[in-house]
N, C-alpha and C positions, 0 to 999 in steps of 0.2 A: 379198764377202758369200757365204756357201755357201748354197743351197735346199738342201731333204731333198728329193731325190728319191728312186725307189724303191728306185733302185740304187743310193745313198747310205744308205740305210738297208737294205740287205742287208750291204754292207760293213760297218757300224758290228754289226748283228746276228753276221755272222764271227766279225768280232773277237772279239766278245763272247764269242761262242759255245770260240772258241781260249783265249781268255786262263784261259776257268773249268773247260779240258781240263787247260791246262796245270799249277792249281793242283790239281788232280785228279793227274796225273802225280807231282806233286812229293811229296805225300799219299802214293801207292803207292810210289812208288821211293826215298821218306826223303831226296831231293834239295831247294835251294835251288829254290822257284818260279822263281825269276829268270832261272834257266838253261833251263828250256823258254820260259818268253815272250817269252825273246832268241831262241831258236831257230825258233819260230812265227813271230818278228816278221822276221827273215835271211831264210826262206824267203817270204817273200807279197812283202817289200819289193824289196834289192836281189838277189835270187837269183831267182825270177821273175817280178818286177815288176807284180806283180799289187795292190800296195797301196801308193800314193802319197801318204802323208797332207800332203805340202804342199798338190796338188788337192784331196783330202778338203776338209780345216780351212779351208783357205786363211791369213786373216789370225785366224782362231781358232784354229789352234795355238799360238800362244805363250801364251796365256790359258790355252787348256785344261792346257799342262802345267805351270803356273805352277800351277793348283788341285793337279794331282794331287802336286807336290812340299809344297805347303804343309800336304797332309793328311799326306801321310806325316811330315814335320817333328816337326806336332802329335803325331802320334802316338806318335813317337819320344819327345817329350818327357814325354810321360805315362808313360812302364814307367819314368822318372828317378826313383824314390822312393829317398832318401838313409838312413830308417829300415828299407828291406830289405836294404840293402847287406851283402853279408858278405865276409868277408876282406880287409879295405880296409886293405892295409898300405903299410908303403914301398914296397915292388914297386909294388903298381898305381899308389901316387902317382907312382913313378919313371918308368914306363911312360906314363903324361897329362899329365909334363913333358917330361922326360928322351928319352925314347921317340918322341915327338912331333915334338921339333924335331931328331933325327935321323933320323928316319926323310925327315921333311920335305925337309931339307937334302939329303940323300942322292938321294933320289927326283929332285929339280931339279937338281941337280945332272947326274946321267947324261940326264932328257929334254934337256938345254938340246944336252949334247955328241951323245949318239946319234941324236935326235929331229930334233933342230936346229932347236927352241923355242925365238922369242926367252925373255930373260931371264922376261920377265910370263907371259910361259904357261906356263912350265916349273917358277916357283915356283907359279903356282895348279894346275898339273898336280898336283906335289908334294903341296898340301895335298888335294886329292881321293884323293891314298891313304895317308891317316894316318888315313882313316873304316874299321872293319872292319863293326860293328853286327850285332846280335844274331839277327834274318832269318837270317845266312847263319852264326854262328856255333853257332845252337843245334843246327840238324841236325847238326852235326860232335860237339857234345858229345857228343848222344844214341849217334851211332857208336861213339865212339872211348872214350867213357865215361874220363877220367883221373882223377885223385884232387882230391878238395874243393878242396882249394887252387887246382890249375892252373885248373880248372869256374869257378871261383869270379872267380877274375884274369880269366879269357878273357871271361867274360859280361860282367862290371862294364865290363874295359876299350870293349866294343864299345857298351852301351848310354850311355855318359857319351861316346866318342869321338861319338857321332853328335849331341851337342851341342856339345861343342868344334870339333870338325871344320866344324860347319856356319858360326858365328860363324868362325871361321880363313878360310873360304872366302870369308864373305862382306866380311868386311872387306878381304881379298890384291883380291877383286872390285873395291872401293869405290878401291882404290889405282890399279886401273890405270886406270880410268874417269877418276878425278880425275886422274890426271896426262897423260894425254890428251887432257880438258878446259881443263888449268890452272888449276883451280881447286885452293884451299887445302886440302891434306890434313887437315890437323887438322879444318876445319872440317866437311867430309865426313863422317870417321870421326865427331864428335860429333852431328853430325845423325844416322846411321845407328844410333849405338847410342842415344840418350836416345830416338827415333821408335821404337825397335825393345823397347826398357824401359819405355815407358809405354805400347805399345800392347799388349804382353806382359802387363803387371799390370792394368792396367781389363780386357780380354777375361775375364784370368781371375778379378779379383773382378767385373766383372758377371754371368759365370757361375753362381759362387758361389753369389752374393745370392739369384740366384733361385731355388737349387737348397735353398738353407739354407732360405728361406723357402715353400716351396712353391710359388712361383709359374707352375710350368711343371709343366703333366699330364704323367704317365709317360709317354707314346707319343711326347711330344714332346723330351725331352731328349736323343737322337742326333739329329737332323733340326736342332734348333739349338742343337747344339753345332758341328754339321758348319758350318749359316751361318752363326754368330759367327765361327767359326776365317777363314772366306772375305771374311768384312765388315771384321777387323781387319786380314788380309793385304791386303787392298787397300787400305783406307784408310793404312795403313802405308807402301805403296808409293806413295801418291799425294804423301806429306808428304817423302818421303826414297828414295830408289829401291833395291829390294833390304833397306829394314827390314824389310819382313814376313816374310820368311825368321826374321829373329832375333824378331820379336814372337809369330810364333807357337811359335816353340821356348821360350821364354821362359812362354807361356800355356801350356801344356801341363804344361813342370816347376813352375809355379807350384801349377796344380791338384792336380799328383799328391802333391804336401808338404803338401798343408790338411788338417790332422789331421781337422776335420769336415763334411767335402766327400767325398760318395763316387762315387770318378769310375770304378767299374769298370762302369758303365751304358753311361758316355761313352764308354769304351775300346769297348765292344762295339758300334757304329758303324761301325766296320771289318771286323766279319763281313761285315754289306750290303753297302750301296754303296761304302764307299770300296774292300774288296776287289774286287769287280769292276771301280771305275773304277781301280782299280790296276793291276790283268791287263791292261786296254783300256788305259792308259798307256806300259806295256812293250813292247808287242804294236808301237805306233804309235813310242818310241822307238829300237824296234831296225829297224822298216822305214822309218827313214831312214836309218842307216849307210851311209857309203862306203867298199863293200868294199874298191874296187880301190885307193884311198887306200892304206887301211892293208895291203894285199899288198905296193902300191908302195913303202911301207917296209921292207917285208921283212925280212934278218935285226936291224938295229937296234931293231926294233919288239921282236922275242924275247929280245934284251939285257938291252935295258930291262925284261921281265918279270923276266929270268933276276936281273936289279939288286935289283927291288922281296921276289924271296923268298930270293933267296942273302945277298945282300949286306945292303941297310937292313933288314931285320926281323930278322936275326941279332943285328946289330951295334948295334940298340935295345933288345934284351932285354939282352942281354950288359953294357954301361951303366948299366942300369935294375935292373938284380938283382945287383950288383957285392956289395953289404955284406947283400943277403936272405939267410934260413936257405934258402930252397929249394934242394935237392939242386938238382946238372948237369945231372941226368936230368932232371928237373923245368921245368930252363931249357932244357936243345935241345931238348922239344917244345912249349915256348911260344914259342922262336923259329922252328917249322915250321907253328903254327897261325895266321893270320892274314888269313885271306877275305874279299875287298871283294864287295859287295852294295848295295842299294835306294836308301841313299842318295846311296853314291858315280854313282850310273848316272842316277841322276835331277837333283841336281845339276850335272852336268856336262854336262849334256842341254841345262837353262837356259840357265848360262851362255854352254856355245857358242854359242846363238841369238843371245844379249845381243850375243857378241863382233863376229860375223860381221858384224853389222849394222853394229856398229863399224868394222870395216874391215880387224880381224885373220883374217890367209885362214887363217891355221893353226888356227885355233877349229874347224875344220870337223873336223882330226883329233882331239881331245878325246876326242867321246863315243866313236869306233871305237879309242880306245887303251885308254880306262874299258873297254868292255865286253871288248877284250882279257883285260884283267886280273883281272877279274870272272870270266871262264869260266877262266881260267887256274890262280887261283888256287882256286877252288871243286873244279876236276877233280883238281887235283894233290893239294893236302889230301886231300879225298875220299877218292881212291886207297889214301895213304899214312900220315895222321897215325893212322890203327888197329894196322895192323902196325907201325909205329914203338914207339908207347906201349907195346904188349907186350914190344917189344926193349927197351924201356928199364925197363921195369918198375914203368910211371907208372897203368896203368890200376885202376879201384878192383876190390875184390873183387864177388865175383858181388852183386848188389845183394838185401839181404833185406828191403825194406819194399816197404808196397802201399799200391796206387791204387784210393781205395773213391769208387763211383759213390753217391753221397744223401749227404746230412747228418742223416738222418732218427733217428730214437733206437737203430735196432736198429744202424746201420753205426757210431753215435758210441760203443754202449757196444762194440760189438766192437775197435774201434779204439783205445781204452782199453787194453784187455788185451791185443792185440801192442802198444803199446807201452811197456805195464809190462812185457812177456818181452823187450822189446830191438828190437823190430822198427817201423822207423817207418811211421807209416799219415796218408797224408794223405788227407780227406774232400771233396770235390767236390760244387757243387749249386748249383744257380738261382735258388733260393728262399733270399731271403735271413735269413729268420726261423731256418734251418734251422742257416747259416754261425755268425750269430750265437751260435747256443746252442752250437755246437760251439766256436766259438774262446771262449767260456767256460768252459768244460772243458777249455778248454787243449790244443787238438787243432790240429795245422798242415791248414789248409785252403786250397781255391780257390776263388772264388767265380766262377761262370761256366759257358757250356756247355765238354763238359769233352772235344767231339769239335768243338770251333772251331777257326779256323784261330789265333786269339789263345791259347789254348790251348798249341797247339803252338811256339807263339816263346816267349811266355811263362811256361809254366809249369813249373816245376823237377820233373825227374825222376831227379836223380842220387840212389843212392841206392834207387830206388823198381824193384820187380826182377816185379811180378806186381801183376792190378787182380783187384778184387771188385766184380762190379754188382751192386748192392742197390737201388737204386732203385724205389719202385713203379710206376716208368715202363716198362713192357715194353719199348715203342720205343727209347727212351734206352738201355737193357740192352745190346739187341740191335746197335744201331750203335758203344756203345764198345768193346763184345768184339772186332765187326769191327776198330774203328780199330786199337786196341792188339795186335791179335794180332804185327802184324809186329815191334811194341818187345819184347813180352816173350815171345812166343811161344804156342804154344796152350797146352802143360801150364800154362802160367802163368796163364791166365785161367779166371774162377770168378764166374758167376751164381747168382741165388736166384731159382727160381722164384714167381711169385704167383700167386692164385684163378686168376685167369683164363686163365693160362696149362695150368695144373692141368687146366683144363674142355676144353684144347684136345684138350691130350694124349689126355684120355678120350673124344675124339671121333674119336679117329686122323688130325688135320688135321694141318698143318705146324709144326714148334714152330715158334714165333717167334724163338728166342733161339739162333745154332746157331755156332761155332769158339772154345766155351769148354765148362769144365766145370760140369757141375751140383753145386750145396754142397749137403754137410749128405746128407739123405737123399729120395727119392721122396715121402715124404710131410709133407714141412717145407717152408713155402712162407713169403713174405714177410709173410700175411696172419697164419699162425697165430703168427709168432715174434712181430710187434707186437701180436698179440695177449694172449701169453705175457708179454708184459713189461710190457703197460699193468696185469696183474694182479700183478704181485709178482715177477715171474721172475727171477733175478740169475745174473750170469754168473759162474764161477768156475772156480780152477783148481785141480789135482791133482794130486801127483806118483802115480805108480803104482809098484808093488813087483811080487814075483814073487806075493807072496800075494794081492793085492790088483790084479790084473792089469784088461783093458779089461771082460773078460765079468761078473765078482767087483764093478767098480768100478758100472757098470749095475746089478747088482740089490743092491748097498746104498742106489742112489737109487730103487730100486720102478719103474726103469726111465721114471721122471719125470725124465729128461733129453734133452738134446739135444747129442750132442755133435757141437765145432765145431772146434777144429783142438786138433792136439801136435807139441809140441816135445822132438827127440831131445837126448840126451847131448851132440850137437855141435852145439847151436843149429839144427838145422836144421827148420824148419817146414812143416806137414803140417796140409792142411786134409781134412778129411772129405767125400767127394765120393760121387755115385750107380755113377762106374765105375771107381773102385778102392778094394777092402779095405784099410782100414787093420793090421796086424797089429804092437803098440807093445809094447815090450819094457820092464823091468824100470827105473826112473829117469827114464823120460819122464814128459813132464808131460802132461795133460788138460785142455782148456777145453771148459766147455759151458757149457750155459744151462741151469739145475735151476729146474723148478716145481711145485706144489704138485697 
């Protein structure tokens, strides 16, 4: 039994305090989280031993991390929506069959010989790195920027792998328990998956039910979603051991498929607590690693990396894209992208525990080879798959669409108009009255805070090359300019002043809103354009001549305009800003907002 002493809950306070450094770090430096909270967790644990979480936890470490895998599971299962999918061709089918059981095979293969994993550890080794998942693949996208297609294969394969992958795992699991038991496999495997299939479908129609029905206040839908997700993992695991892994993977893709169920509330649960108790997860997984272990394996441990990115991830693309149109170039750098992350570390964290108990000594080097592979394969990518893509000639052109802060009317109808001139705009907002009208107008949105950490795994930005904060949230303004400066850059970013910031200015206080540029003009604010539009105002567009140039085009509107961005003779777009003169020549086009 652990008491909270005081010094027990300074440690746990650390942690904490580390784990929300680290996703901070990951934030600024566009890196995998995972990679500082392994590095945080190396340093306290076994580097100088200053964090013991076997004494910690004692006999509640296995629980505790049994929760924090079941949340991320769930979660994983939720981004599974089958009607977002794009580009779901024979490739990626090739790559979740194909792909899978060579990579598999491969990988067990070299642990059994280099590692000197009996057979049962070397094939569930194996299957712990057929997971990539999308945590660790999305920052690379954002780097490396490659064209739709490869964006397209690399995300799908990683967020479907982390359900495959999981069920693969857990049943290789169920085989080697039972056959160390003596008990009937078959019977095993069907206990595990009908226990893991119905307590998957009742979690998420009891969810549902209540969600469809009103019967749960707002404030409470994260709070019990979190303990339905924990009440059916357990009870799961009490009926059949190791189902609630698959039940709540299972509740999750279930929910995210229910055309009238809206589970981006639920998703957003993971901002709070379950991110934090995720950082404190990692933090506590990697300070039990045994260093000297895996030193002590030395260069066979490096092999076997050298195995999982030379060899199997090559030679599963290569299989798997055999009869696809993708160009070569298209294939060698989806045979060099392939980074394990969250779930393969979490996972394998479990089972070892499961193992050890069991009697297998070698469970103990599992997690210290995962995380191997994890930091291995993260730094190397990292490094490489940017300069590569340019050698190969796979990355997409400079990206011309934007990231607009609000759904509110003035960003929905400007966002209209770059994407009648070719430019796409996707609109962002929390309020979901706002989303709605906008995906009625047929506008690609997100519905969500749009500087979360859900956000940033989830939300598609290929494509997307500059943000507009429009928001009448000043707050909100100010922190997405921040967030985003590093993806797009400062000229790239573009606020709209409101009243009140207006009021500030003229008081010589601090702007509020500062590593972006100001839209439109000094005396165009958020307040007076909804107000220009709630009276009639409509936005339109112009071509301009020599005769009819920007000064000429102004005073046929009586100077009752507002002009908002142009686009030059080679598509390229030009938003009207406080500190640079537009100067537009002859063939460009004009948008503003004309009122009366």
């Amino acid at each position: 039994m652990v008491y909270l002493t005081e010094n027990t809950l300074l440690t746990f306070a650390l942690v904490s305090f580390f784990g929300v450094v680290g996703q901070w770090l990951a934030w600024r430096i566009k890196l995998p989280s995972i990679i500082f909270l392994l590095f945080f967790g190396a340093i306290a644990g076994p580097i100088t031993g200053l964090l013991d979480p076997d004494a910690l936890l004692g006999d509640l470490l296995f629980p505790f991390v049994s929760m924090g895998v079941a949340i991320i599971l769930f979660e994983g299962g939720l981004t599974l929506r089958f009607h977002k999918i794009k580009g779901l061709s024979k490739t990626l089918y090739s790559l979740l069959t194909v792909g899978i059981l060579l990579t598999w095979g491969i990988v067990a293969v070299a642990t059994h010989l280099l590692i000197g994993f009996s057979w049962e550890l070397a094939i569930l080794f194996g299957a712990l790195m057929t997971i990539t998942g999308p945590t660790v693949i999305k920052p690379l996208l954002r780097t490396v920027r490659p064209n739709a297609d490869i964006a397209n294969i690399l995300h799908w394969e990683g967020v479907i792998l982390d359900v495959i992958g999981t069920i693969l795992i857990v049943l290789i699991f169920q085989f080697i328990v039972s056959e160390q038991a003596g008990e009937a496999i078959t019977l095993v495997f069907a206990s595990v998956i009908v226990t893991g299939l119905v307590g998957g479908v009742v979690g998420a129609y009891l969810l549902a039910f209540l969600l469809r029905r009103y019967l749960l206040p707002h404030y409470l839908h994260q709070v019990f979603s979190l303990t339905l997700v924990l009440v059916i993992f357990s009870l799961s695991n009490m009926i059949a051991h190791e189902s609630g892994l698959l039940a709540v993977v299972l509740m999750g893709m279930i929910l995210a498929n229910m055309q009238d169920v809206d589970t981006e509330e639920i998703l957003l649960f993971k901002e709070n607590l379950s991110l934090l108790f995720i950082s404190v997860l990692f933090i506590i997984l990697s300070a039990r690693l045994d260093l000297s272990a895996l030193f002590g394996m030395g260069w066979p441990a490096l092999m076997l990396l050298g195995v999982i990115i030379f060899i199997a991830r090559p030679i599963s693309v290569f299989f798997s894209t055999l009869f696809s149109p993708l160009s070569w170039n298209a294939r060698l750098l989806l045979s060099w992208i392939a980074p394990r992350g969250i779930i393969a570390a979490s996972v394998s964290a479990l089972f070892a525990m499961r193992l050890e108990s069991l009697g297998y000594a070698d469970a103990q080097l599992l997690v210290p080879l995962t995380f191997m592979v994890i930091i291995g394969t993260i730094l190397l990518y990292g490094a490489t798959a940017k300069p590569l893509a340019l050698w190969l000639n796979v990355r997409e052109p400079d990206p011309t669409g934007m990231l607009i802060v609000g759904a509110n009317p003035i960003s929905r109808e400007i966002a209209k108009s770059l994407n009648d001139q070719g430019f796409p705009a996707r609109v962002t907002d929390t309020n979901w009255k706002n989303i709605t009208k906008a995906r009625m107008e047929g506008l690609d949105t997100y519905y969500g805070n749009i500087i979360s950490d859900h956000a940033d795994h989830h939300m598609e930005l290929t494509g997307i090359g500059g943000l507009l904060a429009m928001s009448p949230d000043t707050t909100l303004n100010a922190l997405a300019c921040a967030h985003y400066k590093a993806d797009f850059g400062p000229k790239n970013i573009y606020y709209l002043l409101n009243s009140d910031e207006k009021e500030l200015e003229k008081n010589k206080t601090v702007h509020p809103v500062s590593g972006g540029r100001q839209l439109f003009s000094e005396k165009v604010t958020y307040t007076k354009l909804a107000s220009l539009l709630s009276n009639g105002a409509k936005i339109t567009t112009t071509n301009l001549s020599e005769k009819c140039d920007l000064s000429n085009y102004l005073k046929q509107k009586d100077n009752k305009v507002i002009p908002l961005f142009m686009v030059d003779t080679n598509e390229q777009l030009y938003f009207f800003t406080t500190d640079q003169e537009l100067t537009p020549k002859a063939d460009w086009k004009i948008t503003s907002l004309v009122y009366l």
